[in-house]
C-alpha positions as CSV (number, residue, x, y, z in Angstrom):
1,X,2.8,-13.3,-2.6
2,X,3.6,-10.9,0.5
3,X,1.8,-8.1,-0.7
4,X,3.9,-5.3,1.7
5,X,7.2,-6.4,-0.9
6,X,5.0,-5.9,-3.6
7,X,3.5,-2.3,-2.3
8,X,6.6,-1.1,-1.3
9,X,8.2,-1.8,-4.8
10,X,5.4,0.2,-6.6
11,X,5.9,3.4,-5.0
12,X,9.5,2.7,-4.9
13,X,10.0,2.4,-8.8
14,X,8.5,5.1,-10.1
15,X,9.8,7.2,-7.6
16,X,13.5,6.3,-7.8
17,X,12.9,6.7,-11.7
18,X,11.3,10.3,-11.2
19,X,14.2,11.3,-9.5
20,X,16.5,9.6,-11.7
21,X,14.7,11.6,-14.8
22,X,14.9,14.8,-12.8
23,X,18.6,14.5,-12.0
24,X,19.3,13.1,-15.4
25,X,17.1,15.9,-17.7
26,X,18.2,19.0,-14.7
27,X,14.9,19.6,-14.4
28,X,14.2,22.9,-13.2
29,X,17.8,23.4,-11.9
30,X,17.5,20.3,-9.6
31,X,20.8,19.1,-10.6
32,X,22.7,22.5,-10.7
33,X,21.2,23.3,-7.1
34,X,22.4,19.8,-5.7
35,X,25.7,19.6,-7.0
36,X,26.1,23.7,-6.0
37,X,24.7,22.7,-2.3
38,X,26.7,19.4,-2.2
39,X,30.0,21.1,-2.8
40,X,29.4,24.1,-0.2
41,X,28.9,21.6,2.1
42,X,31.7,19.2,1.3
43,X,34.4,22.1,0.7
44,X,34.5,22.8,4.9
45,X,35.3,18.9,5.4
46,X,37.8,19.4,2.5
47,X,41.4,18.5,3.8
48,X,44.3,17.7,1.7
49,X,47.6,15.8,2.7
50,X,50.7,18.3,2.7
51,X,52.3,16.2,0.0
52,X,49.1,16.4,-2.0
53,X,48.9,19.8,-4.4
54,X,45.5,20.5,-5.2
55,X,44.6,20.8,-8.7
56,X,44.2,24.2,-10.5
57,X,40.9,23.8,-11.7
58,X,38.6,26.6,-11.8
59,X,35.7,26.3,-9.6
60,X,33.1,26.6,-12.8
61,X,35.3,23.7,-14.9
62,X,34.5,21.5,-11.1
63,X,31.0,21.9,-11.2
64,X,30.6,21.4,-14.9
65,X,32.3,18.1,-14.1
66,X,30.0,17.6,-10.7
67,X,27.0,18.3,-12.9
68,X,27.7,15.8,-15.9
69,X,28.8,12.9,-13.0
70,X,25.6,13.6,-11.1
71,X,23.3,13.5,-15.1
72,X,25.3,10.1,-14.9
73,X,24.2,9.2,-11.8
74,X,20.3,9.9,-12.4
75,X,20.5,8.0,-15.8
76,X,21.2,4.9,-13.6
77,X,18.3,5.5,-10.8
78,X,15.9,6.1,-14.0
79,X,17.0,2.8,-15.3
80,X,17.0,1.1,-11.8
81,X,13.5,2.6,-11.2
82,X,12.4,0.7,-14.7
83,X,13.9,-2.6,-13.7
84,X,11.9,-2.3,-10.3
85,X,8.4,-2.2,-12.2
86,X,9.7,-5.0,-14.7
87,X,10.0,-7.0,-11.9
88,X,7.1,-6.6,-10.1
89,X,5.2,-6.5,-13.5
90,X,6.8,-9.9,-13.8
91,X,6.0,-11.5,-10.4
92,X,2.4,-10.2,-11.1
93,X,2.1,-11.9,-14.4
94,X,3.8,-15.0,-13.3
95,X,2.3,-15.1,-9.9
96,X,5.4,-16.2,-8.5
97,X,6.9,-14.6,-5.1
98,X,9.3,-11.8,-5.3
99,X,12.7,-13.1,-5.1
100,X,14.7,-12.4,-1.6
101,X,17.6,-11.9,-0.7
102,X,18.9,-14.2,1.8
């Protein structure tokens, strides 16, 4: 078993599922703060075609909707974080090789 694949996926998994559980739970703002920063940025590289109207939305009701995709999105990193351990929990237990991508 190449133990660098095997390293690398322990501190990989639980950190992609402590960020995951952060973003998911907003813990400590960290989800509010990252959607707030991610939007300044993104509103100066904003452009919109001349045939395109841009929706009336008020700019709370947009981050509300940022903030619940972005929960979303760190649901699926927790879960991917878990499936990382289960697998290397399984190649350990097996003692078969880590499956590559080829």
């Amino acid at each position: 078993m190449e133990t660098w694949r095997v390293l690398a996926a322990v501190i990989i998994g639980p950190a992609v599922s402590l960020v995951g559980v952060a973003l998911a739970t907003n813990f400590r703002g960290v989800t509010e703060w990252h959607v707030r920063r991610s939007m300044s940025t993104a509103s100066v590289l904003q452009r919109v075609p001349p045939w395109r109207r841009l929706p009336d939305v008020p700019h709370e009701e947009r981050l509300a909707r940022f903030i619940l995709l972005e929960r979303l999105i760190g649901i699926a990193f927790a879960a991917f974080g878990v499936m990382i351990l289960a697998t290397v929990g399984y190649s350990f237990l097996t003692g078969q090789p880590m499956q590559a991508v080829k």
